[in-house]
C-alpha positions as CSV (number, residue, x, y, z in Angstrom):
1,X,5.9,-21.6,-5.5
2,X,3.6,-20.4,-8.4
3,X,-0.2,-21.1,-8.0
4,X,-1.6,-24.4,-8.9
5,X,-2.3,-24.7,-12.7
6,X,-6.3,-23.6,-13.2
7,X,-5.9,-21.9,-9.7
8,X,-6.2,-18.2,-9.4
9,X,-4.0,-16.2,-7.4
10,X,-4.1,-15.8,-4.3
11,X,-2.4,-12.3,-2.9
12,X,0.8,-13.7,-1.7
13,X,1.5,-14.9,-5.5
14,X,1.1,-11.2,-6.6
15,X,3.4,-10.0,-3.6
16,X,5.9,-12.9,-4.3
17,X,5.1,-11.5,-8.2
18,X,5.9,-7.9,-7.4
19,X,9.2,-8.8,-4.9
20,X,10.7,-10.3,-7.9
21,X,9.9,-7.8,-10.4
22,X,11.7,-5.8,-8.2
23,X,14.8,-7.4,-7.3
24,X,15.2,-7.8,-11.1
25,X,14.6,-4.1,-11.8
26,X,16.8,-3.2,-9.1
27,X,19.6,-5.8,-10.3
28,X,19.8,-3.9,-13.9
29,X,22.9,-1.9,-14.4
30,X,20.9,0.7,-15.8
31,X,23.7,2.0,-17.8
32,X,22.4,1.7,-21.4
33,X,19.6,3.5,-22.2
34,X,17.5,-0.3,-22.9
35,X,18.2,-1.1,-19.1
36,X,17.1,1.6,-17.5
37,X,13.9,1.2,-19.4
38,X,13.2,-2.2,-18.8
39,X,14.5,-1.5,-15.2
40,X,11.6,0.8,-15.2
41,X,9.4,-1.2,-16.7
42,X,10.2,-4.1,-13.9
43,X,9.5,-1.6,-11.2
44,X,6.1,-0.4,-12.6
45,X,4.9,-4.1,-12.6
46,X,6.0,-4.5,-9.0
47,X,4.0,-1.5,-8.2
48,X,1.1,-3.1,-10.3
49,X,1.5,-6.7,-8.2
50,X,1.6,-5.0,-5.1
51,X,-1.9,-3.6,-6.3
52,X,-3.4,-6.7,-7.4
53,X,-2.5,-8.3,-3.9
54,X,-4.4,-5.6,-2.4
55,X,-7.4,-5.9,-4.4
56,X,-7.7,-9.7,-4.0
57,X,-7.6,-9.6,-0.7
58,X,-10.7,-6.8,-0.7
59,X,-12.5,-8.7,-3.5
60,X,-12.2,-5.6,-5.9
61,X,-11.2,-6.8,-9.6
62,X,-9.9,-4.7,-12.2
63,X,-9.3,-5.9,-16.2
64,X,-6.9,-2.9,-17.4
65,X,-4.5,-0.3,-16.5
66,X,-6.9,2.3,-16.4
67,X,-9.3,0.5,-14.0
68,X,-6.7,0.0,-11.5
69,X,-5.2,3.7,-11.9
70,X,-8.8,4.9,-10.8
71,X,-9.2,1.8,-8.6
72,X,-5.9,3.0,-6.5
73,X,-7.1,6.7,-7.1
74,X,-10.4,6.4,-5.5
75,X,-10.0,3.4,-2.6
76,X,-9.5,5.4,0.2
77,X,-6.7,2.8,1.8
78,X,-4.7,3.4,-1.8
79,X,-5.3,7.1,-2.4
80,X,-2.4,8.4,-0.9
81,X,0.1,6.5,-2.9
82,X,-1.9,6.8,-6.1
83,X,1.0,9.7,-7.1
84,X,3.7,7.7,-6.7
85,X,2.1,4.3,-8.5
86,X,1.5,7.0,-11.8
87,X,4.8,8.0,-11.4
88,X,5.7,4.2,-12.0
89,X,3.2,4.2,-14.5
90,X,4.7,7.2,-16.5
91,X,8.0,5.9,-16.4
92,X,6.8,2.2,-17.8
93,X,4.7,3.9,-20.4
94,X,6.7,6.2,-21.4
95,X,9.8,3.9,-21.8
96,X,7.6,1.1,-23.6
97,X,5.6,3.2,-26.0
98,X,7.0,6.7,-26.5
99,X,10.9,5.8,-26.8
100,X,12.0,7.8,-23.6
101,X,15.4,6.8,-22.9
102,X,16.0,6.6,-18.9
103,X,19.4,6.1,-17.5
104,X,20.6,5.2,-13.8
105,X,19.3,8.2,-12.4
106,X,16.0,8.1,-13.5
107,X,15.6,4.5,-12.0
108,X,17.0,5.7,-8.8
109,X,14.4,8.4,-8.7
110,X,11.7,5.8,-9.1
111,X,12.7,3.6,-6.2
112,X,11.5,6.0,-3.5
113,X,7.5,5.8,-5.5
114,X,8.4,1.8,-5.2
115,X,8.9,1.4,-1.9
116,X,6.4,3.5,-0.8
117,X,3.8,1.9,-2.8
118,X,4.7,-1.7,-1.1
119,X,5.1,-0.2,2.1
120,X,1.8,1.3,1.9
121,X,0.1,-1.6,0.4
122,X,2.4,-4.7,2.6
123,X,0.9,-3.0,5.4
124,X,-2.9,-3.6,4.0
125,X,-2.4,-7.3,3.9
């Protein structure tokens, strides 16, 4: 159930948010070079739900990309997944705004950085 119109978030939005984001990145047949992007693209914003879960519950707010990358970078519960949530971030960016074209295997490289990154970050909440 989405939050209440006028009501922020609360952390289980963003993890109910990032579950879906990956179920439909995972569900892709990433078998045309537009796919594997977007199912990229899904997976990164997972990764990026997860993180906004994390920082509600801890009361830390972040307005863009590059204050979360630091933000997960420099909290020392996040650190040690801050590789793997860049190499979400790469992929995402790179397939959005520099034309990469991704196929299947480059979104089944990915999935081990997702599910370490909600793991890591399911076990914080």
């Amino acid at each position: 159930m989405p939050p209440m119109p006028g009501k922020p978030p609360a952390p289980s939005d963003h993890v109910r948010k990032a579950d879906e984001n990956k179920s439909f990145g995972y569900g892709m047949i990433a078998t045309h070079p537009t796919s594997a992007g977007w199912a990229l693209t899904a997976m990164f914003y997972s990764a990026l739900h997860y993180a906004e879960a994390y920082f509600l519950k801890t009361s830390k707010h972040v307005d863009n990309h590059g204050e979360r990358s630091d933000a997960i970078k420099f909290d020392r519960n996040l650190s040690g997944i801050y590789g793997q949530y860049m190499h979400l971030f790469d992929y995402g960016f790179n397939a959005r705004y520099r034309l990469k074209i991704y196929g299947k295997s480059d979104v089944e490289k990915a999935k081990p950085s997702l599910e370490a990154v909600e793991k890591h970050i399911k076990s914080l909440l």
